[in-house]
N, C-alpha and C positions, 0 to 999 in steps of 0.2 A: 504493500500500500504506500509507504515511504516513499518506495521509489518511482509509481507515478505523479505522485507528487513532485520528487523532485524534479522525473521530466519535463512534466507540464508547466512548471513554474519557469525549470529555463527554455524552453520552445517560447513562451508569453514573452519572456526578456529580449532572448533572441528575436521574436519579431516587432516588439518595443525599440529595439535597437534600428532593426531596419528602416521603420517606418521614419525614425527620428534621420534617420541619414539620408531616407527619400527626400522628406521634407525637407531638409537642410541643400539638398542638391538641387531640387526643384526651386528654393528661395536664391540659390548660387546663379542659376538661368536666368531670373528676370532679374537679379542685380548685376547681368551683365552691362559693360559700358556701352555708348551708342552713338550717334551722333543727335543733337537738339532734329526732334521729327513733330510733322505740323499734322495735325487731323487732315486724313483724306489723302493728300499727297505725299505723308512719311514724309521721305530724304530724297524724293525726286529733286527738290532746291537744288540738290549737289551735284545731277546731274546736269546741269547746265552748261558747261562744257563741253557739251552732247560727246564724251570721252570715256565711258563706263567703266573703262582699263584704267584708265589714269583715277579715279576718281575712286574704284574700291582703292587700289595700292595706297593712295594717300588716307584713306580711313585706317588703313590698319597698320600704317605709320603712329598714327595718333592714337589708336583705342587697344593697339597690341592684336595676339594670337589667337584671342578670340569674344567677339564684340556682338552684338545686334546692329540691326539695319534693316532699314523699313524702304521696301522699295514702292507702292505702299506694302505689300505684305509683309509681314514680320519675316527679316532671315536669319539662320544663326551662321555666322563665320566663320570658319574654322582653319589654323592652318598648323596646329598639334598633330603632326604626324599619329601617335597612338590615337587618336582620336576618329580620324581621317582611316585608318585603318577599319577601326568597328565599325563605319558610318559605310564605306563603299562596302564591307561583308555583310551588314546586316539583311537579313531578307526580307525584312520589312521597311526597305531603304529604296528599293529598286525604281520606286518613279520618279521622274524628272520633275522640278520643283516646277511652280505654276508661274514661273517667268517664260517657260520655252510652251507656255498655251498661246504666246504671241507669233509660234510658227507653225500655227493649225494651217493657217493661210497657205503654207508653203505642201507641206508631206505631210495632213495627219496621221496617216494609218504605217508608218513604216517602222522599221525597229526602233530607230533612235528617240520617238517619241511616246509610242503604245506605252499601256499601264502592264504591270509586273506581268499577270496571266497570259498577256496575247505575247511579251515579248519573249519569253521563255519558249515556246512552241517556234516563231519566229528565230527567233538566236539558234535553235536546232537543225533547222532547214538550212539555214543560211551559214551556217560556220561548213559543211557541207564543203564548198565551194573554197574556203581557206589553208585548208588541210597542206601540211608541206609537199606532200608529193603532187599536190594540183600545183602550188606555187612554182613549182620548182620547173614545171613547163614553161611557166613563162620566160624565163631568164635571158632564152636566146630573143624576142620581143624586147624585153628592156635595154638588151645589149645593143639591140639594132637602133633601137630609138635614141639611143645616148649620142651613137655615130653619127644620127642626122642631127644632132646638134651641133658637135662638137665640127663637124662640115659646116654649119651654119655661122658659127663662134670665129670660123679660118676665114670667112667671106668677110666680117663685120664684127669686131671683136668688141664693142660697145654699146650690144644691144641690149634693152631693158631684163635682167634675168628675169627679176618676177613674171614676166608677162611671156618669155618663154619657156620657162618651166611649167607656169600652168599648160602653155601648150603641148609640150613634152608627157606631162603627165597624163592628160588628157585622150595623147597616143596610145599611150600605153593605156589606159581603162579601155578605150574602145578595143584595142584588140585584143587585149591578154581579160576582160570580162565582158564584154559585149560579143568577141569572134567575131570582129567585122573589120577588113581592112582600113585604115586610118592614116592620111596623110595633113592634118591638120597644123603641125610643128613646117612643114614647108608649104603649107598657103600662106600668103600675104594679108589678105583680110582675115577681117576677127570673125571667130567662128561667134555660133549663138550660144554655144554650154559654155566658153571662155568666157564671153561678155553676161549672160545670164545667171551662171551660177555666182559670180561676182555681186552682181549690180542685188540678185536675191538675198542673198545673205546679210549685205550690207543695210538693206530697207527693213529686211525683218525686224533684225537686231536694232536697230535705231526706235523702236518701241520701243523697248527697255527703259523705264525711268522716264519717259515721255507720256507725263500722265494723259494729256489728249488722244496719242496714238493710241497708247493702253487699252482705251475705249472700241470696243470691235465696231460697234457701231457707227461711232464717228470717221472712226478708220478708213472704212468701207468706202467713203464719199471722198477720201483723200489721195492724190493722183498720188502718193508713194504706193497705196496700193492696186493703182490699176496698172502700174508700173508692173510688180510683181506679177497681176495677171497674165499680163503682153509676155512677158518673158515665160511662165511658167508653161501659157500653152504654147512658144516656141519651142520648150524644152521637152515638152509630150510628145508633141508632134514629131522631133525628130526620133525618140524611143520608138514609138507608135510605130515606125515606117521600119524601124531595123524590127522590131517584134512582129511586125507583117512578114516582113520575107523570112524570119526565123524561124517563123511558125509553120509557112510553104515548106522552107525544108526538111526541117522536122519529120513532115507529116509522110515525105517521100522516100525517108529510110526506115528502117526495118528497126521499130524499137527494141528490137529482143539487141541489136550490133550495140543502141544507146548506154554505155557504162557511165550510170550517173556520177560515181565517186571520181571520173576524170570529164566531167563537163564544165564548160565555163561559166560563170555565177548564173545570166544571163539563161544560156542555155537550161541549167539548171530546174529557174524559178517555172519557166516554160515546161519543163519536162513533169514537173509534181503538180504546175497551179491545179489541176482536175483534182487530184485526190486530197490536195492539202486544200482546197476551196479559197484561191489566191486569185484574185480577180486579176484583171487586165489593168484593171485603176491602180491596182497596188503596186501590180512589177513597174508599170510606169514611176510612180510614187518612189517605189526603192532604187530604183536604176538612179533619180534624177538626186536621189540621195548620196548615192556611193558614188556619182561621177562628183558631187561636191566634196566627198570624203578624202576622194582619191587624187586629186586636183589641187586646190588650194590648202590645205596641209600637207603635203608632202612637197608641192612646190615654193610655199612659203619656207618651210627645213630646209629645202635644200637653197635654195636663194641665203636665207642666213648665215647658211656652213660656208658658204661659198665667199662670202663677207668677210665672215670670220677667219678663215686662211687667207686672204686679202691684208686683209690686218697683221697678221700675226707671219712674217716670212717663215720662221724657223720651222714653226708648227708644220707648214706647207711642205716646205723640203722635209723632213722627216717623214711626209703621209707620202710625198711623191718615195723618197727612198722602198717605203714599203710598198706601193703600189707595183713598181717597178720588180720589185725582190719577188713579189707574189705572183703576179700575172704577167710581168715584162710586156711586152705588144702583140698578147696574144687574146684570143676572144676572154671576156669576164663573164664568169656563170657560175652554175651553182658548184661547179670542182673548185675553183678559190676565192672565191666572194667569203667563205667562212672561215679564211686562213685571215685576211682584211682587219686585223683587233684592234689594230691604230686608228683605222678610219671611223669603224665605230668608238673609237672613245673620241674621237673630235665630234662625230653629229651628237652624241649624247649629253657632252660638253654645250654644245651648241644648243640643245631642247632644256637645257637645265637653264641659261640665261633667255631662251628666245623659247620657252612652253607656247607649244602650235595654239593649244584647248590653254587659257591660263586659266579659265575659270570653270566650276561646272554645280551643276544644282540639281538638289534631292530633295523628295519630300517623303516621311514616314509616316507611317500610317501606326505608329501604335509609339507607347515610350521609348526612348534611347540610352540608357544610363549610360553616362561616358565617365561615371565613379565620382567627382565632384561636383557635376551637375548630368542632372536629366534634361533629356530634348524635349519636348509634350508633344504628345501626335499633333499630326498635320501642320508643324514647323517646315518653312523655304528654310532649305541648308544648302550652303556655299564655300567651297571646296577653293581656297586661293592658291593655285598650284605655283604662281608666277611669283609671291611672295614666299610660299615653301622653297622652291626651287635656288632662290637668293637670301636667304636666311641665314644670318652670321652662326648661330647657333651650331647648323647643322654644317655649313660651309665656307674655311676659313678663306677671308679675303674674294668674300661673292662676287666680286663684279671683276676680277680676275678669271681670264680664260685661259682653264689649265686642264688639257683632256687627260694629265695623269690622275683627275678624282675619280677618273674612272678604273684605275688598275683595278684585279680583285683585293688585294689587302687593302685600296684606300676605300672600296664601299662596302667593305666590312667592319668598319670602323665606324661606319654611319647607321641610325638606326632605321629598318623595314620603314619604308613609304616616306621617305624625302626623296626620292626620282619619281615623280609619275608622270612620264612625257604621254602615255598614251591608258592614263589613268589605272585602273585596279580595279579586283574584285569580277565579279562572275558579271558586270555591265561592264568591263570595260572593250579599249578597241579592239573591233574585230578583224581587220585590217592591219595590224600591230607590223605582220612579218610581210606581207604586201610590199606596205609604205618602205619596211626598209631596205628589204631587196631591190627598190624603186631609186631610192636614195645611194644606197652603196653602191649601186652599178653606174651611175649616172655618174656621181661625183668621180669616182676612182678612174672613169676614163676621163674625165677634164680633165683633171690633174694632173694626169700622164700625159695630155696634149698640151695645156696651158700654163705659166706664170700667170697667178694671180695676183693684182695690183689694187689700189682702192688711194681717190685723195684723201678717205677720211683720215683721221687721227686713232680714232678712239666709237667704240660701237654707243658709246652714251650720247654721238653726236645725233644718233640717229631716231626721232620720234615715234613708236608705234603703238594703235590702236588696233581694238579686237570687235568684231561682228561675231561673225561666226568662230574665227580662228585669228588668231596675233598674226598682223601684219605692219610693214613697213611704213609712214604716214610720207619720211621722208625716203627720197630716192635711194637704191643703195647700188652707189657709184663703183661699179666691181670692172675693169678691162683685164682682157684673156689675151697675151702677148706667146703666142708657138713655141715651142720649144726645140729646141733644136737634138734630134734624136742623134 
């Protein structure tokens, strides 16, 4: 008898205790610090700047590692690595915060936006198409397409990269995930996914913090969004027209020959839509997604890296020595792309200052203890990867580019989740090894064709803002001078 007594008595303690630490975590949450917020509008005020990059970074200059912000909706900030760890694991984390409900307009129904249930089903189908031995077909495509650059670079060694790596990039989606030949890197005019997935992203994202736009309604009447329209059904229409003759083909071979596990994404979503009940709207919808995925981040990466070797001579000569030591003048593919461990520590060097995604938002649907404060369901939470990533804490002398943080004994030193160039957790990029077999083949053969040169000084000369992904505001002045073999 004693001794259920005395269990009961400490189970009662035991959850007296708990409750007293709930409660105390839960007071820890709304006394977090903030910026002064007005009824209705929150801290849009601060968006004024219309700069949403620039604009969080300096809040969290001033309110620290982890703050509130009312965009209007309450967000919690976070850039506490352990914290940011339980937050992208949790599985009741998995939706995208109610800021990205301002790009219903654009893709609703695709992975990157669906609620936890439909993505999961989704992320199954479609990682499908990722797998390294699909990737791994592509290589001799990425190779080829680097060489119509680096042809390109011999003709005119001053041309905008940003704007022909999108091109480049964009080559590479149409053939190695559409399977459709693609000369878009030597046309001269702007194509309409170069100019549209650009000009989309950028109108999207400019709702953020724009309490008017906010307004779907008012929106609707406003020529940034008939902008959006005009380009989105430019962007259908041309899917629509390769998913026509894809689907003629298709229809003309013998599905028992079709080996799903080596088809391309494209071919892929065509081959299951009947059984997985994937409409025509939606491949449209995902294609128009992953040519933005695939395109402007990995062309903005590699634009940066390329900056950044510009700046940095030594760095360059040493990735050229390895380039050279690896593959000499012979095709780059998947036999030594994974010998390359120099080049990947410069672009990881390079996503650690210039994070493609710097920001990114979740919303939970049930409590989050993160041990001295609780989240409370249906909190906007806001993942600052571009202030993680520059964090004197975790990285000495941040604003120093030094791709030795990347040896393995110096990121062993650092703790789980300060890199997250292509985020974490069971949502993050699905494209991860895509982007960077895109990147390392591309750069590796410049390199070995070009001197890199740049007027700047110093990469803090250079302004950038983020829509969809971190990009350049100001030009970045890179010339490719031949090298002499």
């Amino acid at each position: 008898m004693i001794e259920l007594v005395l269990l009961a008595v400490t189970i009662l303690v035991v959850l007296m205790v708990q409750n007293k630490r709930k409660e105390k975590a839960y007071k820890n949450f709304y006394k977090l610090p903030h910026p002064f917020w007005i009824p209705i509008i929150g801290n849009a005020y601060l968006m004024v700047q219309r700069n949403l990059l620039k604009a969080v970074q300096k809040t969290h200059k001033i309110y620290g590692d982890s703050y509130l912000f009312y965009f209007p909706h309450r967000t919690y900030f976070s850039t506490i690595p352990e914290e940011i760890k339980i937050i992208l694991n949790h599985p009741h984390c998995l939706n995208k915060s109610k800021e990205y409900n301002h790009l219903q307009i654009i893709m609703p129904n695709t992975v990157f936006l669906v609620k936890a249930q439909r993505w999961r089903k989704l992320r199954k189908i479609l990682s499908k198409s990722f797998k390294p031995s699909i990737l791994d077909l592509f290589t001799d495509i990425f190779y080829e397409k680097s060489c119509v650059l680096v042809d390109l670079l011999k003709k005119d060694n001053s041309q905008d990269i940003c704007y022909l790596f999108q091109k480049l990039t964009l080559d590479n989606f149409s053939e190695a995930t559409l399977g459709v030949k693609s000369t878009i890197l030597q046309d001269e005019k702007e194509h309409i996914f170069v100019t549209g997935v650009k000009e989309v992203q950028r109108l999207a994202f400019n709702r953020i913090g724009n309490v008017i736009k906010m307004n779907d309604f008012l929106f609707s009447f406003m020529e940034d969004c008939q902008t959006i329209k005009y380009y989105m059904n430019g962007l259908y229409k041309h899917i629509g027209k390769i998913m026509t003759e894809k689907r003629v083909l298709m229809a003309n071979e013998n599905d028992a020959m079709l080996n799903i596990s080596k088809l391309p994404f494209l071919d892929l979503l065509l081959q299951v839509s009947e059984k997985e009940e994937l409409t025509n709207e939606y491949i449209e919808e995902e294609m128009v997604l992953f040519a933005a995925a695939a395109t402007d981040t990995t062309a903005y990466s590699m634009a940066f890296t390329c900056f950044m070797l510009a700046l940095h001579p030594d760095i360059q000569e040493k990735l050229y020595q390895e380039v050279i030591s690896v593959c000499g003048y012979k095709e780059i593919g998947t036999s030594n792309l994974n010998d390359l461990k120099y080049l990947e520590m410069v672009i990881s060097e390079t996503q650690r200052l210039f994070p493609v995604i710097p920001l990114i938002g979740r919303t939970n649907t049930v409590d989050i203890d993160l041990g001295d404060k609780i989240i409370p369901a249906n909190t906007n939470i806001a993942l600052n990867y571009m202030a993680l990533h520059r964090h004197p804490k975790y990285y000495t002398d941040p604003l120093v580019f030094n791709p030795n943080r990347f040896l393995p004994e110096e990121i062993a030193k650092r703790p789980p989740y300060t890199f997250l160039p292509f985020s974490a957790g069971p949502r993050n990029c699905i494209g991860m090894k895509y982007a960077l077999m895109v990147m390392k083949t591309s750069i590796a053969n410049i390199v070995r064709n070009f001197h890199l040169t740049t007027s700047h000084k110093s990469f803090e000369e250079i302004d950038v803002e983020s829509s969809a992904v971190m990009m350049p505001i100001t030009p970045l002045d890179v010339k490719y001078t031949e090298r002499q073999k």
